[in-house]
PABAKOL-736177 format. One record per residue: residue in one letter; x, y, z of N, C-alpha, C in turn; chain; residue number from 0. Coordinates in steps of 0.2 Angstrom, whole numbers, always signed. Layout:
<recs>
<rec residuo="A" n_east="X" n_north="Y" n_up="Z" ca_east="X" ca_north="Y" ca_up="Z" c_east="X" c_north="Y" c_up="Z" cadena="A" num="NUM"/>
...
</recs>
This chain:
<recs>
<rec residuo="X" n_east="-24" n_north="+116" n_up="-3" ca_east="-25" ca_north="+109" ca_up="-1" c_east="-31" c_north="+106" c_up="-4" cadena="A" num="0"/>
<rec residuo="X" n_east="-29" n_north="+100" n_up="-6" ca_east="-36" ca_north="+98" ca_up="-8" c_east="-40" c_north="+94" c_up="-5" cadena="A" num="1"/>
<rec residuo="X" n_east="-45" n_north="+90" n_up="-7" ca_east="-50" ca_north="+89" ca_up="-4" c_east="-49" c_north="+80" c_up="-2" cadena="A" num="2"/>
<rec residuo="X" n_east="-43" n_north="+77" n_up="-5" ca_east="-41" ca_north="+71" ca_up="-3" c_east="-38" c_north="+72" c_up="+3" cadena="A" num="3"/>
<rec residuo="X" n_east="-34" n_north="+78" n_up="+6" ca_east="-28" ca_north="+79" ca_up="+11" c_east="-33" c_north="+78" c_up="+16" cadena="A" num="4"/>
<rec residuo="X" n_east="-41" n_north="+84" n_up="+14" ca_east="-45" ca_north="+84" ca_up="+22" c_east="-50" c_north="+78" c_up="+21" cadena="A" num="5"/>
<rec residuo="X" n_east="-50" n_north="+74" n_up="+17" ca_east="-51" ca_north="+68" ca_up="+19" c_east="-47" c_north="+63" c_up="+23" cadena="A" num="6"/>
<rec residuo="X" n_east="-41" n_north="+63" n_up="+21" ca_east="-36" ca_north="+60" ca_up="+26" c_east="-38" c_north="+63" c_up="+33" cadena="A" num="7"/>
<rec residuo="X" n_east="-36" n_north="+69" n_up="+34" ca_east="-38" ca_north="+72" ca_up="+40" c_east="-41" c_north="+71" c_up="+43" cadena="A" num="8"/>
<rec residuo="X" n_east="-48" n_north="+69" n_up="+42" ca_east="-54" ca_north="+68" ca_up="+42" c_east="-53" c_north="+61" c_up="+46" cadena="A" num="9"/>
<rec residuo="X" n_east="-51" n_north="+55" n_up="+42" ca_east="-52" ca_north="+49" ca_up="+44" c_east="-47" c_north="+50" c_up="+51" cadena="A" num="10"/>
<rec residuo="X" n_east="-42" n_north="+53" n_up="+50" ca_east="-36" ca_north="+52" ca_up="+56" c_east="-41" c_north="+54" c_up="+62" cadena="A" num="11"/>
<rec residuo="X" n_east="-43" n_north="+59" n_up="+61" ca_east="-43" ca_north="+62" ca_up="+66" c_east="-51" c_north="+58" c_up="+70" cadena="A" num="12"/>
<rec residuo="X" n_east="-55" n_north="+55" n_up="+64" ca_east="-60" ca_north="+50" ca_up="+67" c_east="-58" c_north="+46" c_up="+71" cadena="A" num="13"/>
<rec residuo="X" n_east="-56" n_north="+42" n_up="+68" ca_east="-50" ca_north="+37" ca_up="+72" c_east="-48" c_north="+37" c_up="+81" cadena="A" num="14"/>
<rec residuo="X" n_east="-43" n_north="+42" n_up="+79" ca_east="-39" ca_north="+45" ca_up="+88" c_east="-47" c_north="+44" c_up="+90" cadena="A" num="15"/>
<rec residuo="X" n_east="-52" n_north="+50" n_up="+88" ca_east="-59" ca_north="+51" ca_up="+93" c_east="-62" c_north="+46" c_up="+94" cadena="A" num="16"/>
<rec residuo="X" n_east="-64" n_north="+42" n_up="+89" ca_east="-66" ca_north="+35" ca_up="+92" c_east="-62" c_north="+29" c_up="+95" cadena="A" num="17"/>
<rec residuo="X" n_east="-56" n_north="+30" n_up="+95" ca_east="-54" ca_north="+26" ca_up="+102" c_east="-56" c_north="+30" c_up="+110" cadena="A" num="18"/>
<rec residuo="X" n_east="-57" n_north="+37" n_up="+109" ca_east="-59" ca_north="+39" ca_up="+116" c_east="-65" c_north="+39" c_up="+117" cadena="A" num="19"/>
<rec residuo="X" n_east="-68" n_north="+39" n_up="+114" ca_east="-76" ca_north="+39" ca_up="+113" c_east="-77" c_north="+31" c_up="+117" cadena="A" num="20"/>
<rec residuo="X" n_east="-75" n_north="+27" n_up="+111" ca_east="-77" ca_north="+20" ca_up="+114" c_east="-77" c_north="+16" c_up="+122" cadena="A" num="21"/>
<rec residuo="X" n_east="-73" n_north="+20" n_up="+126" ca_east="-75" ca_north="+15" ca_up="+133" c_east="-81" c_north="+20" c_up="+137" cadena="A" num="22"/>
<rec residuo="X" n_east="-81" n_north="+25" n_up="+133" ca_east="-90" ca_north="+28" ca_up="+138" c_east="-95" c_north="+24" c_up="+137" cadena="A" num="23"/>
<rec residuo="X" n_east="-100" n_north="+25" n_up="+142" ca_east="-105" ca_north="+23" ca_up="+141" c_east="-107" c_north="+18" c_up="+144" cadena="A" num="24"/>
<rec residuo="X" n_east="-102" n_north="+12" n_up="+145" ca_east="-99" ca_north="+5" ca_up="+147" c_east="-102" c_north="+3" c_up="+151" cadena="A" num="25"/>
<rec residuo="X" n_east="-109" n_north="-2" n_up="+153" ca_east="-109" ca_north="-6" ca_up="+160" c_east="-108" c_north="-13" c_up="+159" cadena="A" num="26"/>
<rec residuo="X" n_east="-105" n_north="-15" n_up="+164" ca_east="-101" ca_north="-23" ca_up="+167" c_east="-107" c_north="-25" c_up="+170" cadena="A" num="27"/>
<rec residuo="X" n_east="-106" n_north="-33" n_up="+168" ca_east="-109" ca_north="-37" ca_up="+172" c_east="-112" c_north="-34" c_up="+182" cadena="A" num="28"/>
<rec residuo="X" n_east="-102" n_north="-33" n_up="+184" ca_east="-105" ca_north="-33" ca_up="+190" c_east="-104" c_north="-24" c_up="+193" cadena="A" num="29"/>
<rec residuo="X" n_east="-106" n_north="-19" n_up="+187" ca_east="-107" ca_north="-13" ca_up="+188" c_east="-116" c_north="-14" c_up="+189" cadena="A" num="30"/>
<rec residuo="X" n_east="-120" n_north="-19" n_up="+187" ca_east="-125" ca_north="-17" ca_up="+186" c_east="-129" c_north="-24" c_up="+190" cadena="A" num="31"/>
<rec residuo="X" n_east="-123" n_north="-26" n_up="+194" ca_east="-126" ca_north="-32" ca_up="+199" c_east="-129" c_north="-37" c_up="+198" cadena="A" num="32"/>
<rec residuo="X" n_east="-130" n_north="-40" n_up="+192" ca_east="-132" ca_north="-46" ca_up="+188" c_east="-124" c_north="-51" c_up="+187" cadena="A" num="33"/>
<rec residuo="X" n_east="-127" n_north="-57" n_up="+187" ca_east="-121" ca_north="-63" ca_up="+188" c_east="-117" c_north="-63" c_up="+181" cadena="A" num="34"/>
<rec residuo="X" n_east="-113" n_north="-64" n_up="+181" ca_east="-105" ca_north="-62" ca_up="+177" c_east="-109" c_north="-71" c_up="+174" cadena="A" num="35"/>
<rec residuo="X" n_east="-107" n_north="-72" n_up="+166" ca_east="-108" ca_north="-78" ca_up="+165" c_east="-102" c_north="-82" c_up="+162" cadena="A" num="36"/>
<rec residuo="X" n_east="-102" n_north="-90" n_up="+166" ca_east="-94" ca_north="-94" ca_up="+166" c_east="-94" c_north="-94" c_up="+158" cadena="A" num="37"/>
<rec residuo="X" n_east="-85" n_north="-91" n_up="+158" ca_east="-82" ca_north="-90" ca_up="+154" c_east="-84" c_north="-84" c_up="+150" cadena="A" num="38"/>
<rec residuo="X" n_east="-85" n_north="-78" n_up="+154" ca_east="-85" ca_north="-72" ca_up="+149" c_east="-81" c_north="-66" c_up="+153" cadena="A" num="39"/>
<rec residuo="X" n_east="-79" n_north="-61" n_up="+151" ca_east="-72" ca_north="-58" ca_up="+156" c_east="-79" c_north="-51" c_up="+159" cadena="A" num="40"/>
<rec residuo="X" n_east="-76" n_north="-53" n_up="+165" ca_east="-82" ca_north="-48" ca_up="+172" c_east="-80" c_north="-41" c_up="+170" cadena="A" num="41"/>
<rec residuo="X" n_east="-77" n_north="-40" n_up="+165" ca_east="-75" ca_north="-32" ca_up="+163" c_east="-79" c_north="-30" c_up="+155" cadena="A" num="42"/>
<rec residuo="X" n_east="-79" n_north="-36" n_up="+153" ca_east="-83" ca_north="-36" ca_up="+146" c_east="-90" c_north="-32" c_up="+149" cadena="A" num="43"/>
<rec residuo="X" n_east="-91" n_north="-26" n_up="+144" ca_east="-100" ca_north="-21" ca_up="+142" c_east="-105" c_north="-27" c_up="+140" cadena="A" num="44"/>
<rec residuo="X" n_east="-111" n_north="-24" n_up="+147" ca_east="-117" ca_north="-30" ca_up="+142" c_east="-118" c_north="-28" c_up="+136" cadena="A" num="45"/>
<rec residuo="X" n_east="-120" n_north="-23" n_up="+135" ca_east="-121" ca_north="-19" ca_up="+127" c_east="-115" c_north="-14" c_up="+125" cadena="A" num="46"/>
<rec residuo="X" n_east="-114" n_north="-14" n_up="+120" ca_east="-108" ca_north="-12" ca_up="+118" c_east="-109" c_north="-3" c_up="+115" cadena="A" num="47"/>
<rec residuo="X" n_east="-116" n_north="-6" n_up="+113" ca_east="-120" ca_north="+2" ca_up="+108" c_east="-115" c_north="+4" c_up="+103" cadena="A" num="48"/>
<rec residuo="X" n_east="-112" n_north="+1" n_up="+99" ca_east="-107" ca_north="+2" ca_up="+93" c_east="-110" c_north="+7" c_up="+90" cadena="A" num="49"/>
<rec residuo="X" n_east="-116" n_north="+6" n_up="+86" ca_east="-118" ca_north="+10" ca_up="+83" c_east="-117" c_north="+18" c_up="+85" cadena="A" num="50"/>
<rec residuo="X" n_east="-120" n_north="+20" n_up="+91" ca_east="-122" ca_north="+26" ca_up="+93" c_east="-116" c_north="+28" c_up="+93" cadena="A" num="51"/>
<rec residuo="X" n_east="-111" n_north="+25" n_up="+96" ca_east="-102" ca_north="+28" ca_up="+98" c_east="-99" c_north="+29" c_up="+91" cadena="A" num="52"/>
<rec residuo="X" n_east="-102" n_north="+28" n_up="+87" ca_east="-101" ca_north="+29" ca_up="+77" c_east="-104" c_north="+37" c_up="+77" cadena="A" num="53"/>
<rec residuo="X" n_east="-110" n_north="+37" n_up="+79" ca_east="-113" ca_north="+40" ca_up="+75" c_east="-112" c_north="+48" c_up="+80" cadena="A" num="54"/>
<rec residuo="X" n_east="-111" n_north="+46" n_up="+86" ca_east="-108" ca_north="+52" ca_up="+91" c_east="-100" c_north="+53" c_up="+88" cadena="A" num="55"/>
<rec residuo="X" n_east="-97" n_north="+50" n_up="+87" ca_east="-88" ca_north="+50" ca_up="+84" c_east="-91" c_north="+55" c_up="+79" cadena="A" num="56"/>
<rec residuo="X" n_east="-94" n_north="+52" n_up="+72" ca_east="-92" ca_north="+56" ca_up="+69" c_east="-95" c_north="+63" c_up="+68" cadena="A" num="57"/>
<rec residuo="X" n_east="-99" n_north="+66" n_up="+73" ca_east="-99" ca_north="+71" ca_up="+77" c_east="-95" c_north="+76" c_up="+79" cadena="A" num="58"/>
<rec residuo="X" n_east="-92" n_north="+72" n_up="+84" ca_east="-85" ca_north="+75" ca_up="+87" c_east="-80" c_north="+76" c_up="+82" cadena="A" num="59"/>
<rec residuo="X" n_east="-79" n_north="+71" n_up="+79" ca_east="-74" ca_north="+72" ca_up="+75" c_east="-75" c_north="+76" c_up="+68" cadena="A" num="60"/>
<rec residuo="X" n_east="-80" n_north="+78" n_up="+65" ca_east="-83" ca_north="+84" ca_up="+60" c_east="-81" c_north="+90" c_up="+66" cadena="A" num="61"/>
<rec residuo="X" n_east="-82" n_north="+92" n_up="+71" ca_east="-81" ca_north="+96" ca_up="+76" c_east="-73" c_north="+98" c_up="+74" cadena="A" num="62"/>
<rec residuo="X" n_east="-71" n_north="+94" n_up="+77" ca_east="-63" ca_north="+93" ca_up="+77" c_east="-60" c_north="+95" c_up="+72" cadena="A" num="63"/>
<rec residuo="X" n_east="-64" n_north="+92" n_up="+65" ca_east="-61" ca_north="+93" ca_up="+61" c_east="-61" c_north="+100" c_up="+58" cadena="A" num="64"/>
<rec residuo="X" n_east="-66" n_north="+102" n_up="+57" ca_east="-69" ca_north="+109" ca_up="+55" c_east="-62" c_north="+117" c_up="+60" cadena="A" num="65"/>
<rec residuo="X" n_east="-62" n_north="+113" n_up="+66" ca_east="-58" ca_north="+116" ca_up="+69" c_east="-52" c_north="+119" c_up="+67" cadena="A" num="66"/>
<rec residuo="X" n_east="-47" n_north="+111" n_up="+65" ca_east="-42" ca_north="+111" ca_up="+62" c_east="-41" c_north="+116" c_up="+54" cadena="A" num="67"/>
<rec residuo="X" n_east="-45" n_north="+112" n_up="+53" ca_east="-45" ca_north="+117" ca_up="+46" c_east="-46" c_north="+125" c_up="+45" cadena="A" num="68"/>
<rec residuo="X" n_east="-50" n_north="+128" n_up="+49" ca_east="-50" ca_north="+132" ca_up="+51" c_east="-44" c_north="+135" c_up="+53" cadena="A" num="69"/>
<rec residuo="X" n_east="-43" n_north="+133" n_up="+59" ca_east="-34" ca_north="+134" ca_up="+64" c_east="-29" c_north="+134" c_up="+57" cadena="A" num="70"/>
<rec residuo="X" n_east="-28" n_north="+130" n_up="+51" ca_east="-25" ca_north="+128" ca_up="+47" c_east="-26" c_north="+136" c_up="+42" cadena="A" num="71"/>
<rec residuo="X" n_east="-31" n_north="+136" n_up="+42" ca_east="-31" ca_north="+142" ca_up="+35" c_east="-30" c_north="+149" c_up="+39" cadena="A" num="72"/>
<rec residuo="X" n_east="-33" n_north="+150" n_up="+46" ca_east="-32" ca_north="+157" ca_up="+46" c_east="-26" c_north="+159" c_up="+49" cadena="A" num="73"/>
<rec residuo="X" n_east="-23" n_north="+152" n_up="+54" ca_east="-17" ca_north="+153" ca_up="+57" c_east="-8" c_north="+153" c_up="+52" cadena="A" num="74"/>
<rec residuo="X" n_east="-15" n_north="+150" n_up="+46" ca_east="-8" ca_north="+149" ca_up="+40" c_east="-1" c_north="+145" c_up="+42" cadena="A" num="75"/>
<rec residuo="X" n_east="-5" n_north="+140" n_up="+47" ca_east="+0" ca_north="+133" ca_up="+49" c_east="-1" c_north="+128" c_up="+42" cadena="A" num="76"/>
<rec residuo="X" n_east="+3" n_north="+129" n_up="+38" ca_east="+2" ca_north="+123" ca_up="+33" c_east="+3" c_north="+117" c_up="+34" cadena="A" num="77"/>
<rec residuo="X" n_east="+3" n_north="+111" n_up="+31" ca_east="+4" ca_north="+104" ca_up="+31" c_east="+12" c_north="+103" c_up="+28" cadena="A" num="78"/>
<rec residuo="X" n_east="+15" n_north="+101" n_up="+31" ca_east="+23" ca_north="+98" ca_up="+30" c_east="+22" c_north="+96" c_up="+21" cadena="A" num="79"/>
<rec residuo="X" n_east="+26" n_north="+99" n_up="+16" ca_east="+26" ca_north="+98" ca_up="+11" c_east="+31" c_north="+89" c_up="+11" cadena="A" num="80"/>
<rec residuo="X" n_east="+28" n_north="+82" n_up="+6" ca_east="+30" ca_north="+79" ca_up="+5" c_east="+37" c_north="+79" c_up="+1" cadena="A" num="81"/>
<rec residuo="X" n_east="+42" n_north="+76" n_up="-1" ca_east="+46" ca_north="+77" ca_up="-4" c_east="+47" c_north="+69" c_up="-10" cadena="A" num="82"/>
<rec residuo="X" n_east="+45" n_north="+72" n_up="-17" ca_east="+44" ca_north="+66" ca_up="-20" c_east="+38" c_north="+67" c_up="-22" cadena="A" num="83"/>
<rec residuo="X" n_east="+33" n_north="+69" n_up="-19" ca_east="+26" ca_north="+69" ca_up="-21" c_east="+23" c_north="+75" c_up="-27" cadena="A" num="84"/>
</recs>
């Protein structure tokens, strides 16, 4: 396998993890008792911390992925060969 597939890999699996990653951490207006302001949605995060939920993801998913690969080489589950490629 080369080093382009586990790049693929890599982002996919980044990906899935940071949608799960993304709603921890979350306080709402009215989780944290402070007034909701007109026209903004009362479920909207005061702070969102983009960065950190980046920087933790690609954490997780360096984890996950290391895994994989691993799983991938010693269990000798290869990757579906393309046809045409």
């Amino acid at each position: 396998m080369n080093p382009i597939s586990w790049a693929a890999i890599y982002l996919m699996i980044w990906w899935v993890t940071f949608f799960a990653i993304l709603p921890l951490w979350n306080r709402t207006p009215v989780e944290e008792g402070t007034e909701v302001i007109k026209g903004n949605d009362p479920g909207a995060p005061i702070t969102h911390n983009l960065w950190k939920k980046v920087r933790i993801n690609s954490v997780v998913a360096l984890v996950v992925w290391v895994f994989v690969i691993v799983f991938m080489y010693f269990i000798h589950i290869p990757l579906p060969t393309i046809p045409g490629a």
